[in-house]
C-alpha positions as CSV (number, residue, x, y, z in Angstrom):
1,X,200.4,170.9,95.1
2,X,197.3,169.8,96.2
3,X,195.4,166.6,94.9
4,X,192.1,166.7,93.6
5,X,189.5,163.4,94.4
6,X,186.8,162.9,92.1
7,X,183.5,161.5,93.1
8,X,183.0,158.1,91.5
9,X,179.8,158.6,89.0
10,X,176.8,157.2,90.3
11,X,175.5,154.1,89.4
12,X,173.2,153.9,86.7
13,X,169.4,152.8,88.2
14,X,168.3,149.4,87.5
15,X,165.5,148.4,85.3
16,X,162.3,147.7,86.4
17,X,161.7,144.6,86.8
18,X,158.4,143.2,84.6
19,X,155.0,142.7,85.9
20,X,154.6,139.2,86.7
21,X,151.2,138.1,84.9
22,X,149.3,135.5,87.3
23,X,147.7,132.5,85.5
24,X,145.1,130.7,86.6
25,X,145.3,127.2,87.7
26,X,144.2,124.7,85.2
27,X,141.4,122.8,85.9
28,X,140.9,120.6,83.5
29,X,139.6,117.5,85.2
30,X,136.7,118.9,87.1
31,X,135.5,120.6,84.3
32,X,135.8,117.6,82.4
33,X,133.8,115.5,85.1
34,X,130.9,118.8,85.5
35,X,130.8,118.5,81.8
36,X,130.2,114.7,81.4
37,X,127.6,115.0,84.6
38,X,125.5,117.6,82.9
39,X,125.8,115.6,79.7
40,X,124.2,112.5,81.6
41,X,121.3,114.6,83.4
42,X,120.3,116.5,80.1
43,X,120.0,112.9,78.2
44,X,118.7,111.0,81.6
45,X,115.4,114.1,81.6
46,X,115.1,114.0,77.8
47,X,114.3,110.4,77.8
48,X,112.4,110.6,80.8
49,X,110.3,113.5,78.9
50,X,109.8,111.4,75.7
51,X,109.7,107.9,76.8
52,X,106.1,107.0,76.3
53,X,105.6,104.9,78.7
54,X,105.7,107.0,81.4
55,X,102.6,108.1,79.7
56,X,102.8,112.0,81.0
57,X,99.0,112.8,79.6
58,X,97.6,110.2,81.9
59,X,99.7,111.7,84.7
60,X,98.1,114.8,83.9
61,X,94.5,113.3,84.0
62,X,95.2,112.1,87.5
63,X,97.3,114.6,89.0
64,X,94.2,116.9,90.9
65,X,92.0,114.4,90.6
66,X,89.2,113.6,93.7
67,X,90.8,110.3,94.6
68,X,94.4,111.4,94.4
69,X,94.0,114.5,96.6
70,X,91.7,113.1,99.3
71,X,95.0,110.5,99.4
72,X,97.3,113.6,99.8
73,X,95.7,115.3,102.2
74,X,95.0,112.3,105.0
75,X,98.9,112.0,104.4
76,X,99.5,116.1,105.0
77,X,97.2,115.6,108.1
78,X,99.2,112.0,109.2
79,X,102.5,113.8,108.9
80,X,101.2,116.7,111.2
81,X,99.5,115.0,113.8
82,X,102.5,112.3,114.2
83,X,104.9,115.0,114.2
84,X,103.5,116.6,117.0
85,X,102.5,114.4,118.7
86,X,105.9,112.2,118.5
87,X,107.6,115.4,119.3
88,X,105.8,116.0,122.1
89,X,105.8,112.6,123.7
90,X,110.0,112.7,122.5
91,X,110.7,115.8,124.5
92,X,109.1,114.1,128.1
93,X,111.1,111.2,127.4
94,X,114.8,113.4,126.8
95,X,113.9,115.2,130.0
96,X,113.2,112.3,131.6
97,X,116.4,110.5,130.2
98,X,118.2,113.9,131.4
99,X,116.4,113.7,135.2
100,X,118.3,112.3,138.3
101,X,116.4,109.8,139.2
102,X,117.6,106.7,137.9
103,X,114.4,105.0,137.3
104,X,113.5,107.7,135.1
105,X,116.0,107.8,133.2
106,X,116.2,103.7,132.5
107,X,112.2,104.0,131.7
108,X,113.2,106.7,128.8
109,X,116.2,104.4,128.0
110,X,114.7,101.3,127.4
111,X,111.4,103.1,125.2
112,X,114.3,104.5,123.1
113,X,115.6,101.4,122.9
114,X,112.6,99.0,122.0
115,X,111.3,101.3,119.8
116,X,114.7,102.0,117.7
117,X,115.1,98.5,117.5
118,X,111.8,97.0,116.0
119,X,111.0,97.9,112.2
120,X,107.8,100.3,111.8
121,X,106.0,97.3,109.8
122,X,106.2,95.3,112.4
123,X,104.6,97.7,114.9
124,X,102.0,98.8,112.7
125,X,101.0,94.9,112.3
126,X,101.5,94.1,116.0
127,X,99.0,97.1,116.6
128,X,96.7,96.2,114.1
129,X,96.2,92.9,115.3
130,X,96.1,94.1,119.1
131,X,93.0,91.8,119.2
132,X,94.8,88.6,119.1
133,X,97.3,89.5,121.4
134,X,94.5,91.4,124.0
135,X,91.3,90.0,123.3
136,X,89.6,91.7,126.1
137,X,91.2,95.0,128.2
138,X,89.0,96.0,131.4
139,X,86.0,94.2,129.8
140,X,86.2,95.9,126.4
141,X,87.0,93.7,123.2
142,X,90.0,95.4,121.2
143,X,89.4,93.5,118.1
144,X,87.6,96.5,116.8
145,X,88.6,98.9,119.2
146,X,91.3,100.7,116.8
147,X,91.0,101.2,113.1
148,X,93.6,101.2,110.1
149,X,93.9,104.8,110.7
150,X,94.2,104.3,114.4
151,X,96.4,102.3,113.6
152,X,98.5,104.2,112.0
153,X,98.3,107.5,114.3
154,X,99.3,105.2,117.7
155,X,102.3,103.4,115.4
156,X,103.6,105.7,113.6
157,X,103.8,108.3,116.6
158,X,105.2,105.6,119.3
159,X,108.3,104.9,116.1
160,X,108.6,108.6,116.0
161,X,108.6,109.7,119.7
162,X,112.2,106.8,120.6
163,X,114.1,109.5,117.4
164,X,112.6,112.6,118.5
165,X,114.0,112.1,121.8
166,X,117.0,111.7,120.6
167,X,117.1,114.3,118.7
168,X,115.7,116.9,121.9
169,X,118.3,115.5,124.4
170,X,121.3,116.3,121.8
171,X,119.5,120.3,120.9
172,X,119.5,120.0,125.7
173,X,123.2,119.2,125.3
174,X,124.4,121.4,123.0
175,X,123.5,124.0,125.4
176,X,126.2,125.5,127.6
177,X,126.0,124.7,130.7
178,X,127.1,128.2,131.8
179,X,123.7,129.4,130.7
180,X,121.8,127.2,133.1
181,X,123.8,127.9,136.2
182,X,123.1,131.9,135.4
183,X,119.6,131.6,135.2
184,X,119.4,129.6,138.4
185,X,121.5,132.6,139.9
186,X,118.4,134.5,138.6
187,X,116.1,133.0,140.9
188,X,114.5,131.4,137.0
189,X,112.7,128.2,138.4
190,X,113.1,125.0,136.3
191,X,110.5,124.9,134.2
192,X,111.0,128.7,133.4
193,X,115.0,127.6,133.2
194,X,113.5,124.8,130.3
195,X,110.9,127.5,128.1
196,X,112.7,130.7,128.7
197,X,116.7,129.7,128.3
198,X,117.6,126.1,127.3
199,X,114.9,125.5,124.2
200,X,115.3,128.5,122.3
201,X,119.0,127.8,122.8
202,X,118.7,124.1,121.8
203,X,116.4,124.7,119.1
204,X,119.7,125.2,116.9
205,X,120.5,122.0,117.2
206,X,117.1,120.7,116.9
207,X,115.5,122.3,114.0
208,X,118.0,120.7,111.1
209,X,117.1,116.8,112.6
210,X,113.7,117.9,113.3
211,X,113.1,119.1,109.7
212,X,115.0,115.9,108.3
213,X,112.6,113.6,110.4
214,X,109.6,115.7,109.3
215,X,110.5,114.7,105.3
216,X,111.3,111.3,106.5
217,X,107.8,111.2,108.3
218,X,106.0,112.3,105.3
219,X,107.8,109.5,103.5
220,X,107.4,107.2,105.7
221,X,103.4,107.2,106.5
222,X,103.5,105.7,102.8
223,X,103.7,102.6,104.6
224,X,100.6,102.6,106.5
225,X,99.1,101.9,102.8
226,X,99.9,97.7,103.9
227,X,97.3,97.6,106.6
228,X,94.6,100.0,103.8
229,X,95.1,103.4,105.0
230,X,94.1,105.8,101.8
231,X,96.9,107.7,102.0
232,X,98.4,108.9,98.5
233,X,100.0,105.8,97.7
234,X,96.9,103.8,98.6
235,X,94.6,105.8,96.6
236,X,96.8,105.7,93.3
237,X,97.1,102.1,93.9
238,X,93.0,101.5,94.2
239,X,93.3,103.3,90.6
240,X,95.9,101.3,89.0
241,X,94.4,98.0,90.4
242,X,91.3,99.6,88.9
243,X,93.1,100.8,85.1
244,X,96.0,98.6,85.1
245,X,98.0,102.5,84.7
246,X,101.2,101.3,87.2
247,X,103.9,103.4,86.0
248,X,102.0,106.8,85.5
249,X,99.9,106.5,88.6
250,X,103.2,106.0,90.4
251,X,104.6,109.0,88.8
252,X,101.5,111.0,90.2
253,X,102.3,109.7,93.8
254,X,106.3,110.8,93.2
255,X,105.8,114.2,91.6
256,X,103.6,115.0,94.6
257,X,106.0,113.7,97.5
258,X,108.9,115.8,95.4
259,X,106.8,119.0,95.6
260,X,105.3,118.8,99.0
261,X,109.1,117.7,100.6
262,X,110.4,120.4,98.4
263,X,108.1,123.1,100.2
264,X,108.9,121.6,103.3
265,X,112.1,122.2,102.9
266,X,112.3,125.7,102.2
267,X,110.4,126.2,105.0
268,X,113.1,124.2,107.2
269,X,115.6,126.5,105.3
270,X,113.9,129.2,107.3
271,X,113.3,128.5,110.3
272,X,117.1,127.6,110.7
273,X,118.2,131.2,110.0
274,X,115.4,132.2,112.4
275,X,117.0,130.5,115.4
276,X,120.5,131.1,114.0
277,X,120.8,134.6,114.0
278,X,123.9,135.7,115.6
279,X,125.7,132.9,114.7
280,X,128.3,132.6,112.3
281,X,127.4,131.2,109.1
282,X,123.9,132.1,109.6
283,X,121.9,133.8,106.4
């Protein structure tokens, strides 16, 4: 008699298990806190919009008017010419500071130095009263050898050229120095080594300072007003001395450094993704 085996049934398949739903994280507090923030600047601009005193129709009388844009341009052209010419100057001094020579290189130090160290205000004064120090140079009397505006240009640009320095010698770092030693293998000599591979390399690194010292420049020639420059903040203050009108003639001066840094800054915006293309993170 033979014995039959029967196959154990098979089991029965399991359930499938439910879809697990995914919740997003709760983020209570910073929508809380973005809230509150938008809550403050919609109340902060509607009082600054219907406050009277800020008197807005008087700041629309003054806006374009003769006084107020002769004062913006001399400050468009002071920001230029100081910018270039600090930058300029800046760059001989971070090659210098960069050179082997030793007494090159403590000459660029100590201009850095001095000229990081003083307060503009006190250069433009020490300049404007050159006379007293210098009475007579090679036979010629400096007491009215340089005027306010002068001044301003020589002061402002000697203040600029100690940061722009800075600012070159970091963009000449930041350069490998791989890049240097293959263009010497070239045959490149050094000033076509400088123009040809290490700026447009180092211009990376310069641009972003650069364009933060130009708004800071275009801020900063407001203070050329003390020794009667008619930049824009001097020629709003010859009108409110004149109407008594502080606050809006103010307002004119600060709506116009808002829009002309604004501009300025786009522009810096592209000029950066000019000399970062091929970089990461560059748009």
């Amino acid at each position: 008699m033979s014995a039959t085996l029967a196959k154990a049934p098979a089991p029965a398949p399991a359930p499938p298990e439910p879809a697990l739903r995914i919740v997003p994280a709760r983020r209570t507090g910073q929508w809380t806190a973005a809230g509150a923030v938008v809550l403050l600047a919609v109340l902060g601009l509607y009082s600054v919009l219907t406050n009277r005193a800020f008197q807005w129709d008087v700041v629309a009388a003054y806006f374009t008017s003769t006084a107020v844009l002769r004062g913006l341009g001399l400050t468009l052209w002071l920001t230029a010419a100081v910018m270039a010419a600090g930058f300029a100057l800046g760059t001989l001094l971070a090659v210098l500071r960069l050179s082997a020579n030793p007494v090159l290189r403590a000459v660029s130090w100590a201009y850095v130095w001095f000229f990081r160290s003083t307060p503009i205000l006190v250069q433009l004064l020490f300049w404007f009263n050159i006379g007293a120090l210098y009475p007579t140079v090679l036979g010629i009397h400096t007491v009215n050898l340089l005027g306010p505006l002068s001044v301003a240009v020589i002061g402002l640009t000697l203040h600029e050229a100690a940061y722009a320095a800075e600012v070159v010698r970091g963009g000449i770092l930041s350069v490998d120095r791989g890049q240097i030693e293959a263009a010497q293998s070239l045959g490149l000599g050094r000033r076509r080594r400088f123009t040809r591979i290490v700026l447009p390399q180092a211009m990376r690194s310069i641009v972003p300072p650069a364009g933060n010292m130009l708004i800071g420049t275009l801020k900063g020639t407001s203070i050329v007003s003390v020794i009667a420059v008619q930049d824009l903040l001097y020629s709003v203050q010859l009108v409110y001395h004149r109407t008594y009108q502080v606050i809006p003639l103010l307002l004119v001066a600060t709506v116009w450094y808002v829009l002309v840094t604004s501009v300025l800054s786009v522009g810096q915006h592209y000029v950066e993704r000019h000399y970062g293309r091929g970089t990461a993170g560059a748009r």
